[in-house]
N, C-alpha and C positions, 0 to 999 in steps of 0.2 A: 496161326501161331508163327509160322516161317513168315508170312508177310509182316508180323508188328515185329519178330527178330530183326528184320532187316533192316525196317523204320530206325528203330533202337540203336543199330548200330550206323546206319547212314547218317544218323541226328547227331551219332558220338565221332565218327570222323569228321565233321562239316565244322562240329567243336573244336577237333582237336585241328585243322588245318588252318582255323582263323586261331588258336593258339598259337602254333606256327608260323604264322605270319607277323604277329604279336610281337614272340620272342626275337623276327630276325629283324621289325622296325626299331627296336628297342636296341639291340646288339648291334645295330648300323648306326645306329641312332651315340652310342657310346664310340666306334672305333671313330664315330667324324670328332667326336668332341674329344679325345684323348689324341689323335691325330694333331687337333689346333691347338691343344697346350702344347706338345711335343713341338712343334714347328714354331708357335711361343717362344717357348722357353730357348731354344736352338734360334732365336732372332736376339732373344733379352741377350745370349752370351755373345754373340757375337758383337754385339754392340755396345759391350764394354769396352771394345778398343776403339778407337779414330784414326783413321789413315791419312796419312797425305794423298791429296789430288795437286795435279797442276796448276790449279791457281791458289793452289795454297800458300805459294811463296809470295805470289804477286802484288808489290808495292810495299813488299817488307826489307829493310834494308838493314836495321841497326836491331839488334839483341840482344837481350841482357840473358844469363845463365844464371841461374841460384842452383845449388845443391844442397840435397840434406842426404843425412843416412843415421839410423833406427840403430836401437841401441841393441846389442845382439839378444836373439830369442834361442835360451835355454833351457833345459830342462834340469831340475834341481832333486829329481829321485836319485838314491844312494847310486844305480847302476850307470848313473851317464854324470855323476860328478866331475870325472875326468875330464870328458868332454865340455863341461860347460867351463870350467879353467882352463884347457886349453883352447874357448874360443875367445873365450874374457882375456887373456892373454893376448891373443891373436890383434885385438883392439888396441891394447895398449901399447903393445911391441914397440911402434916407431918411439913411443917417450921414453922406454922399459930402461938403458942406455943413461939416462937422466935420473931418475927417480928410484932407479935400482929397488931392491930390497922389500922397504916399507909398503911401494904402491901393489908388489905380487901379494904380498901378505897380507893384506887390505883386500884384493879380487877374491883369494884365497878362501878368506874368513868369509864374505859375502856370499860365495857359492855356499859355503857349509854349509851357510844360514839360510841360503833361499831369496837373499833381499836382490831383487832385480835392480833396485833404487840405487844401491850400495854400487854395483858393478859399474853403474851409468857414469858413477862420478868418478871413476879412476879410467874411465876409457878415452882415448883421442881419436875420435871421430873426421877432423879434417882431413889427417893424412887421406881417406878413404874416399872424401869427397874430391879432393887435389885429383886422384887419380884417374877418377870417371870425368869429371869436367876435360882435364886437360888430353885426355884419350876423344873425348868424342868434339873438341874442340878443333886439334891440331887433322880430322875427318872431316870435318867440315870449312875449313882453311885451306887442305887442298883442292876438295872440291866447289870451291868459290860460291860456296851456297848464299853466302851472305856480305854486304859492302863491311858492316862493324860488326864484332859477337865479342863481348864481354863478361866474363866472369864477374859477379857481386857477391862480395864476402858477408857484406850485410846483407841478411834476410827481412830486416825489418820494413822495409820500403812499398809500400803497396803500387795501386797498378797508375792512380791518379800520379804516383811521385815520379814512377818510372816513365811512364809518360810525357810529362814534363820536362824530361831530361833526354827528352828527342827517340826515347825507345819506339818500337812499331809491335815488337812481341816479346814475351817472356818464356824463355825454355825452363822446364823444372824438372829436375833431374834428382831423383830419389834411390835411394840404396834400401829398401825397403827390406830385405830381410837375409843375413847374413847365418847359416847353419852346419853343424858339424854332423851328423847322421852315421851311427852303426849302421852297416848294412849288414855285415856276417861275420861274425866269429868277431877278430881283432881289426877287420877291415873298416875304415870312417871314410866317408865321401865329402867334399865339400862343396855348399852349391851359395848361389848366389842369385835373389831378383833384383832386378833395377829396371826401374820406370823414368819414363819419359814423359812430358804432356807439353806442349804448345799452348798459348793463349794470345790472344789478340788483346792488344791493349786500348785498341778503340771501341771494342765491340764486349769483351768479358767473351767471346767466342773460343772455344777450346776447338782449335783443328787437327789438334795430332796427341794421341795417349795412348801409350805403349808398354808393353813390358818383356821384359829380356831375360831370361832364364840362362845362367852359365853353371858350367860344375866342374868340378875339377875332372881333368882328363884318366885321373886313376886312381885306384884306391890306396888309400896310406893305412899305418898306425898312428894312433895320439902322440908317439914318441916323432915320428914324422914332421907331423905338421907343427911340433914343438920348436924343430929347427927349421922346418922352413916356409910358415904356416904363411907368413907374410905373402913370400914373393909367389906361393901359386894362388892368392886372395889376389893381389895387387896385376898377376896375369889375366883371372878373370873379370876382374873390373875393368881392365883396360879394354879387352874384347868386349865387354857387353855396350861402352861406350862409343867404341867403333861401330856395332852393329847397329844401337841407336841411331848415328849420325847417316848410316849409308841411308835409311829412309830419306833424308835430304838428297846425298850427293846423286842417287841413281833416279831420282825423280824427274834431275833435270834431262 
């Protein structure tokens, strides 16, 4: 009886240690594969951006600059109305001078309402692009990154036209998302990205895509940025287009 006990139970450990073995081929067997997604995934993000290397300049001499910048991204709940007309404001300011009266009342009425559409067409967009161009322009001018760089007011031109026109590459330089943000109580932050990419115009080859995060150095109220919304927007555009440009000047 004590010899078939023991049977029994030496038959149920010998089970239970190749279960064991089991569980931990299977559990190694997941941390390698949850391992390679994570290591994955942390390659996919990092290779969202493009850096410059040193022969990235190499035998580029003439550059054309286009700019865009995105129509501001608001929120239209009753709690952040304010916010969303004084960033719609914020857009229009440089014309506000001009157009007085009718065009606030017009952003105004569009926040009520929610129409993103409505807001797009009373904003002036260039002033915004003037700013980052001519900041990461007069950066890379002094550091003699390039023989010609050119701003083009027209966007319409594709790569075969610019080309043509003796370019070597195309910088594109985007204001991609312009925001006002409650952070506590009365306090609103203001932040700003802007993007950069490089493209080779012989090749369609993109060797430099970047983006720059700026924010305002401190927190205001709505009434703040109401009078001086402009010139700490028009600060941070001008740094994020410098920062842009050092990728150039310190490469050399």
């Amino acid at each position: 009886m004590k010899n078939y006990s023991f049977r029994i139970n030496n038959i149920a450990f010998v089970r239970g240690c190749r279960f064991g073995r089991t569980v931990r081929v299977l559990l190694f067997g997941f941390l390698c594969v949850a391992t390679g997604l994570f290591l994955t995934s942390c390659a996919a993000k990092g290779s969202r951006e493009t850096y410059l290397k040193n022969i990235s300049l190499l035998h580029i001499s003439k550059v054309a600059i286009v700019a865009s910048v995105s129509a501001p991204k608001v929120s239209y709940s009753r709690a952040e109305d304010n916010a969303a007309l004084v960033l719609a404001l914020l857009f229009v300011s440089p014309v506000l001078a001009v157009v007085g009266g009718p065009t606030e009342a017009a952003i105004r009425s569009s926040v009520d309402h929610g129409h993103a559409g409505e807001v797009k067409k009373h904003v002036d967009l260039s002033h915004f692009e003037e700013t980052v161009v001519q900041s990461f322009m007069q950066a890379l001018k002094k550091g003699d990154c390039f023989q010609t760089t050119e701003y083009l007011t027209d966007k319409s031109q594709n790569l075969r036209q610019l080309s043509a026109k003796g370019y070597d590459a195309v910088i594109r330089l985007s204001v991609r998302e312009i925001s006002l943000k409650r952070v506590a109580g009365d306090n609103v932050g203001l932040d700003a990205y802007v993007r950069g990419q490089m493209e080779y115009l012989s090749s369609g080859k993109i060797v430099w895509d970047r983006e720059e995060y700026v924010m305002s150095p401190d927190l205001h109220s709505l009434d703040y940025y109401k009078e001086n919304g402009l010139k700490e927007l028009d600060s941070m555009l001008e740094k994020a287009g410098r920062n842009l440009a050092y990728d150039f000047v310190y490469l050399k």
